[in-house]
C-alpha positions in Angstrom: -163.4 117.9 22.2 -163.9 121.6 21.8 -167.2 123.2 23.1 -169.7 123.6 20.1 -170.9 127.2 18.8 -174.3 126.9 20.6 -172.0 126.7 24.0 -171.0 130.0 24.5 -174.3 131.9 24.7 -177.5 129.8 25.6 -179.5 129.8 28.7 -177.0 128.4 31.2 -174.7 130.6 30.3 -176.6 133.2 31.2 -177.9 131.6 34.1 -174.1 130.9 35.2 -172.7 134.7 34.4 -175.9 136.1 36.4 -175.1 133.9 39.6 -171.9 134.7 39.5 -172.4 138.8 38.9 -175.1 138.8 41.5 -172.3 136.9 44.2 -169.5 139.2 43.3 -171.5 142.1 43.9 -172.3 140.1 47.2 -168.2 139.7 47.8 -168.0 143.3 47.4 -170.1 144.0 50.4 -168.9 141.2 52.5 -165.3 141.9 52.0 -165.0 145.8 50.5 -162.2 146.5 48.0 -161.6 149.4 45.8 -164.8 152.0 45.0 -167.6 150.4 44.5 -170.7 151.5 42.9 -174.3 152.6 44.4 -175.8 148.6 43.0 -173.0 147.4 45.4 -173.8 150.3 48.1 -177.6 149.1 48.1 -177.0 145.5 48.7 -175.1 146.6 51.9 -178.6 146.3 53.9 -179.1 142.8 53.1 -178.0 140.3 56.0 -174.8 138.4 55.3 -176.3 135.4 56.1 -177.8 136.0 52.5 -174.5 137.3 51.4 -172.1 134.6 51.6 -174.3 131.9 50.0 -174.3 134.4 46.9 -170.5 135.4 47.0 -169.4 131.7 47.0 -171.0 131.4 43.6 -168.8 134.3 42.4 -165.4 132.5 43.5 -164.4 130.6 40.3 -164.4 134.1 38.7 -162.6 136.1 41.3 -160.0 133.6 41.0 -159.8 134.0 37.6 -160.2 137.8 37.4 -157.4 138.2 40.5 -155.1 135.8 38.2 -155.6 138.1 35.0 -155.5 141.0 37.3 -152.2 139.9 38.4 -150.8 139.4 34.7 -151.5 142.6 34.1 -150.0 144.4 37.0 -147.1 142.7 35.7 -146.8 144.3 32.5 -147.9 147.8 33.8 -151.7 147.7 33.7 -153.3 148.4 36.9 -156.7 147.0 37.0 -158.2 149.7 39.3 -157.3 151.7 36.4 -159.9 150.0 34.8 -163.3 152.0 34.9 -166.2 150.2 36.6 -169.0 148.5 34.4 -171.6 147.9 37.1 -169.9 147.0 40.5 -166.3 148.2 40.6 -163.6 149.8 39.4 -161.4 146.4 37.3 -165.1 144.3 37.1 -164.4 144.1 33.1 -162.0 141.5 34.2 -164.7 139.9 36.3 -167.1 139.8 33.9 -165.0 137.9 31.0 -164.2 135.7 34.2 -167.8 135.1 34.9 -168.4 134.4 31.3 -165.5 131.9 30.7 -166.7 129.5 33.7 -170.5 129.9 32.4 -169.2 128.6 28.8 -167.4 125.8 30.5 -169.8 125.2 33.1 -172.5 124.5 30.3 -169.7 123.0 27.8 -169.0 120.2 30.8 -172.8 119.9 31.4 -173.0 119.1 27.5 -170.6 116.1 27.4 -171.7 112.7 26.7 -171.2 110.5 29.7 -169.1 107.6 29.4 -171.1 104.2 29.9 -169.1 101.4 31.5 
């Protein structure tokens, strides 16, 4: 079953690729990487017991933006090469991260349950 049209931009996808931006830019201030950017820099005052709540939301889509990031070191693409969107220098890769587990998040929310 493929995810219908309506799936890949609705309100829990939003809600999902919001979570998730607002815990990487969390991750970047609990564990610093690369140059982040003054949104990141200002979130630095907030206590990390806030902090890691957020960036554990943001872990499906590091993984997959490390993976990708990987894939493309391999063929000669760094991803710090990559200018910064909002947070860091490489976050494009976050982002399409962020948005592919929103699409499947509210995709696997849609199915039908199976009744016994």
């Amino acid at each position: 079953m493929s995810p219908t049209p309506s799936s890949f931009l609705n309100g829990r996808v939003v809600a999902a690729v919001v979570l998730q931006v607002v815990g990487y830019a969390a991750l970047l201030v609990l564990v610093p990487h690369g140059s982040p950017t003054a949104l990141v820099e200002s979130l630095s005052a907030v206590p990390p017991v806030v902090l890691i709540p957020l960036a554990v939301l943001a872990l499906p889509a590091t993984v997959l933006a490390v993976v990708s990031g990987v894939a493309l070191g391999a063929v000669g693409v760094a991803p710090q090469s990559i200018p910064a969107i909002a947070l860091t220098r490489g976050d494009v890769l976050f982002f399409l991260g962020a948005y592919l587990v929103g699409v499947a998040a509210a995709w696997a929310d849609r199915r039908p349950t199976a009744t016994a």
